[in-house]
N, CA, C and O of each residue as an XYZ file, in Angstrom:
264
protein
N      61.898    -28.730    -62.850
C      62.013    -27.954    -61.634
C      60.847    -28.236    -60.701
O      61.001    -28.235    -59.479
N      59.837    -28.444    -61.206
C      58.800    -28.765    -60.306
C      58.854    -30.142    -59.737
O      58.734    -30.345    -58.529
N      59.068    -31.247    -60.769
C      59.231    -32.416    -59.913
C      59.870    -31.962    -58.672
O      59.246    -31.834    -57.619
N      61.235    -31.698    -58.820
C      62.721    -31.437    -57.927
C      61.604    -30.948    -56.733
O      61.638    -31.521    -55.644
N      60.404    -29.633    -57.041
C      59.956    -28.943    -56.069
C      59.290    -30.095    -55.106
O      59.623    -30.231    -53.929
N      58.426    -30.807    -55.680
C      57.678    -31.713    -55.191
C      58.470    -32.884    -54.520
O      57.754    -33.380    -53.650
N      59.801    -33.567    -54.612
C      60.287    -34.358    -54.033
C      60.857    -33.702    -53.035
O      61.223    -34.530    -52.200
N      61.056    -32.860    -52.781
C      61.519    -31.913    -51.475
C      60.374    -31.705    -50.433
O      60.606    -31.765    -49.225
N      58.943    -31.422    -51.014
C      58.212    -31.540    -49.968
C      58.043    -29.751    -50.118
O      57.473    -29.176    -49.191
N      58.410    -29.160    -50.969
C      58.052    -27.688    -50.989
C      56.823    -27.009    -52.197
O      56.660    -26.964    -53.416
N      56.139    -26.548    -50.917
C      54.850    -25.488    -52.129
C      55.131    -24.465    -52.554
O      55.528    -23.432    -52.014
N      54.868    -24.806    -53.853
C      55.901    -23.732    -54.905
C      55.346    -22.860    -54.575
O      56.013    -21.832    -54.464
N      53.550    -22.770    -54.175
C      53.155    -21.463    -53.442
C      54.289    -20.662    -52.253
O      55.047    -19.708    -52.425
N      54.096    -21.269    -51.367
C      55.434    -20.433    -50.409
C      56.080    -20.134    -50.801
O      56.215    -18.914    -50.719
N      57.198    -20.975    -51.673
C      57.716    -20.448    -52.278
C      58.386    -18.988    -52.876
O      59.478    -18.448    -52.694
N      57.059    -18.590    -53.761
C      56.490    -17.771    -54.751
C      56.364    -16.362    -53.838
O      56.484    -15.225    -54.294
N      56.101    -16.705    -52.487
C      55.362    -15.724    -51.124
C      56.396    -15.636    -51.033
O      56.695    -14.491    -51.370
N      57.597    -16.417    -50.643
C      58.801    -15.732    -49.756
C      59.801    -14.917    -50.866
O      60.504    -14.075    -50.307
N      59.954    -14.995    -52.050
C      60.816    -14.543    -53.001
C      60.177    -13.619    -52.925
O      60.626    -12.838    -52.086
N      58.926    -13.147    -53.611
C      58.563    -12.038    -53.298
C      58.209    -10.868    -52.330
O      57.983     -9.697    -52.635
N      58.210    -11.483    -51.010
C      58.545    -11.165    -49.316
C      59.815    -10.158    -49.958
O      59.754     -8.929    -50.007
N      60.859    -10.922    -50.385
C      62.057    -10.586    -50.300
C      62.352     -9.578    -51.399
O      63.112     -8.626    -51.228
N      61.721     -9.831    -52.524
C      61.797     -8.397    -53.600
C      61.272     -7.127    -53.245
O      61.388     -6.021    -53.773
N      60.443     -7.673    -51.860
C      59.686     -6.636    -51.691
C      60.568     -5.541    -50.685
O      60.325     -4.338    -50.580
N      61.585     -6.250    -50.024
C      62.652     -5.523    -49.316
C      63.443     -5.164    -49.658
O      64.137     -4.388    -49.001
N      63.749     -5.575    -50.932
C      65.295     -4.853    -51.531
C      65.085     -3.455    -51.590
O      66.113     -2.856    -51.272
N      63.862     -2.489    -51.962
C      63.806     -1.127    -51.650
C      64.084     -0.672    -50.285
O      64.423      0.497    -50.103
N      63.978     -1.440    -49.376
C      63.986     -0.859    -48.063
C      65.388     -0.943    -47.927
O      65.893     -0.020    -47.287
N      66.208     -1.884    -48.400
C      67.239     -2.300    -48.017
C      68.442     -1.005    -48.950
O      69.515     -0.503    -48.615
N      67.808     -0.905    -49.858
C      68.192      0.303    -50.550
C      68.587      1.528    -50.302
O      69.615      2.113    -50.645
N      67.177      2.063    -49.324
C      67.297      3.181    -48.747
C      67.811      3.467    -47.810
O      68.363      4.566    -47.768
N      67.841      2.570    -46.643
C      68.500      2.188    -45.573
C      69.401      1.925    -45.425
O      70.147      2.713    -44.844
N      69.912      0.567    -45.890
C      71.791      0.720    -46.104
C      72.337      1.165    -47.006
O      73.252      1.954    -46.770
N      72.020      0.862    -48.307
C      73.462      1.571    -49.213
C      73.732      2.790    -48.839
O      74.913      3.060    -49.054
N      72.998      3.835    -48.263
C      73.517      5.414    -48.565
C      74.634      5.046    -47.090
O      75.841      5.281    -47.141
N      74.104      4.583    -46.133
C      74.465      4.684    -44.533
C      76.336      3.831    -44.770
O      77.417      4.376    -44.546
N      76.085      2.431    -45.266
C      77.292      1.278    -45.835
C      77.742      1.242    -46.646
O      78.856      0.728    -46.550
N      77.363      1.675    -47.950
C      77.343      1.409    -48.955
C      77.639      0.392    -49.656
O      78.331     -0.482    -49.134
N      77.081      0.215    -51.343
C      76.841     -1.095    -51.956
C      77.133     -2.491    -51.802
O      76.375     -3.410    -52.112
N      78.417     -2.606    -51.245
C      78.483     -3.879    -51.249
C      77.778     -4.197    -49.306
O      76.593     -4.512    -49.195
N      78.092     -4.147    -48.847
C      76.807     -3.554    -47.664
C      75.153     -4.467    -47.282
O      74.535     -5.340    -46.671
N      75.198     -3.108    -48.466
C      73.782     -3.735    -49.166
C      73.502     -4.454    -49.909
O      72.328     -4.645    -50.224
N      74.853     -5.300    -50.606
C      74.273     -6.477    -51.167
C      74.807     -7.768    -50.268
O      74.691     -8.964    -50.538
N      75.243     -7.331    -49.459
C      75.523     -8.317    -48.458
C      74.164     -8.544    -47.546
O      73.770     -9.618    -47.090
N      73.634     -7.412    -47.422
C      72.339     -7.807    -46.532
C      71.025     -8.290    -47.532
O      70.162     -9.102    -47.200
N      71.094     -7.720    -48.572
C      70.107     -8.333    -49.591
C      70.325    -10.003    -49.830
O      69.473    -10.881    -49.965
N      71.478    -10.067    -49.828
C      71.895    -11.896    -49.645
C      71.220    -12.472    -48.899
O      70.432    -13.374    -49.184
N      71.510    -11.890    -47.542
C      71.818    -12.218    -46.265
C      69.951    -12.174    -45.916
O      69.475    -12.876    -45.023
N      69.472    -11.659    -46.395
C      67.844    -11.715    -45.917
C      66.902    -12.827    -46.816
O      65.976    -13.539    -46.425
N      67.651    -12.660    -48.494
C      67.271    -14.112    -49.571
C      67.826    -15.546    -48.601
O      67.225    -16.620    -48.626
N      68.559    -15.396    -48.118
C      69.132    -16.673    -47.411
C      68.057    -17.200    -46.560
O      67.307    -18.173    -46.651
N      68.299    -15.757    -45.256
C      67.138    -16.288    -44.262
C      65.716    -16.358    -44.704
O      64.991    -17.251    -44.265
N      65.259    -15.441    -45.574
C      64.022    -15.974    -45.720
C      63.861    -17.302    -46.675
O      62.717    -17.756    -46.650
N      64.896    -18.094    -47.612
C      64.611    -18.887    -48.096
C      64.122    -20.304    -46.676
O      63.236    -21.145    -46.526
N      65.518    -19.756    -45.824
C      65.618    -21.179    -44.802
C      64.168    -20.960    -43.722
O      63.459    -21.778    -43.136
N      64.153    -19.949    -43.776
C      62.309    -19.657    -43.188
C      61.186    -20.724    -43.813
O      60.436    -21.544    -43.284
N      61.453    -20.282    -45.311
C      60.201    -21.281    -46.450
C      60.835    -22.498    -46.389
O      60.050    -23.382    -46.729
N      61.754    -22.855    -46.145
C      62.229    -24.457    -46.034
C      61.694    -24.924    -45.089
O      61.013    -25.938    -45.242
N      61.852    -24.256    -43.667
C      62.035    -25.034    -42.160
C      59.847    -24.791    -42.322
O      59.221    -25.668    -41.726
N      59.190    -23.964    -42.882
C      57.503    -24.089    -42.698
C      57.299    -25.284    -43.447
O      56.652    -26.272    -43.099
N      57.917    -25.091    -44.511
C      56.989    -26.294    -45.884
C      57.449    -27.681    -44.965
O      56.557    -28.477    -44.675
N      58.735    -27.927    -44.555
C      59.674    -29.452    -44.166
C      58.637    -29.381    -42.745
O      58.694    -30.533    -42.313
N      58.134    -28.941    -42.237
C      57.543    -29.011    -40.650
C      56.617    -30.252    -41.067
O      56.201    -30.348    -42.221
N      56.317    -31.188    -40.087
C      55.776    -31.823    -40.538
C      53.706    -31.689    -39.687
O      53.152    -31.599    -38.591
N      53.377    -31.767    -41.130
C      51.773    -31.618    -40.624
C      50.921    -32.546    -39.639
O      51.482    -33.635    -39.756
N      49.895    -32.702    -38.753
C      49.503    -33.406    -38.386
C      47.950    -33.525    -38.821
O      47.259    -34.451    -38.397
């Protein structure tokens, strides 16, 4: 898995930052939508925020440095 990480051009650090970014919202996402949408709702937006923040840590790490 790490090779794979390293031929992509991604720091498993960021990585590591954005998954946990994102664990760190599933409570919010909890309180906020399921009661208001309910569950499936909220696991549509819990997706839906793992998605964007993954393509967030993609599009920083792929930027290219100067």
């Amino acid at each position: 898995m790490v090779e794979f990480i390293k031929r992509l051009g991604i720091q498993s650090d960021t990585m590591a930052l954005t998954l946990t970014v994102w664990l760190c919202s599933l409570p919010l996402v909890a309180i906020f939508v399921a009661p208001s949408f309910g569950l499936q709702a909220a696991l549509g937006s819990a997706v839906g925020l793992l998605v964007f923040a993954l393509i967030v840590c993609w599009g920083i790490c792929g930027w290219p440095r100067r």
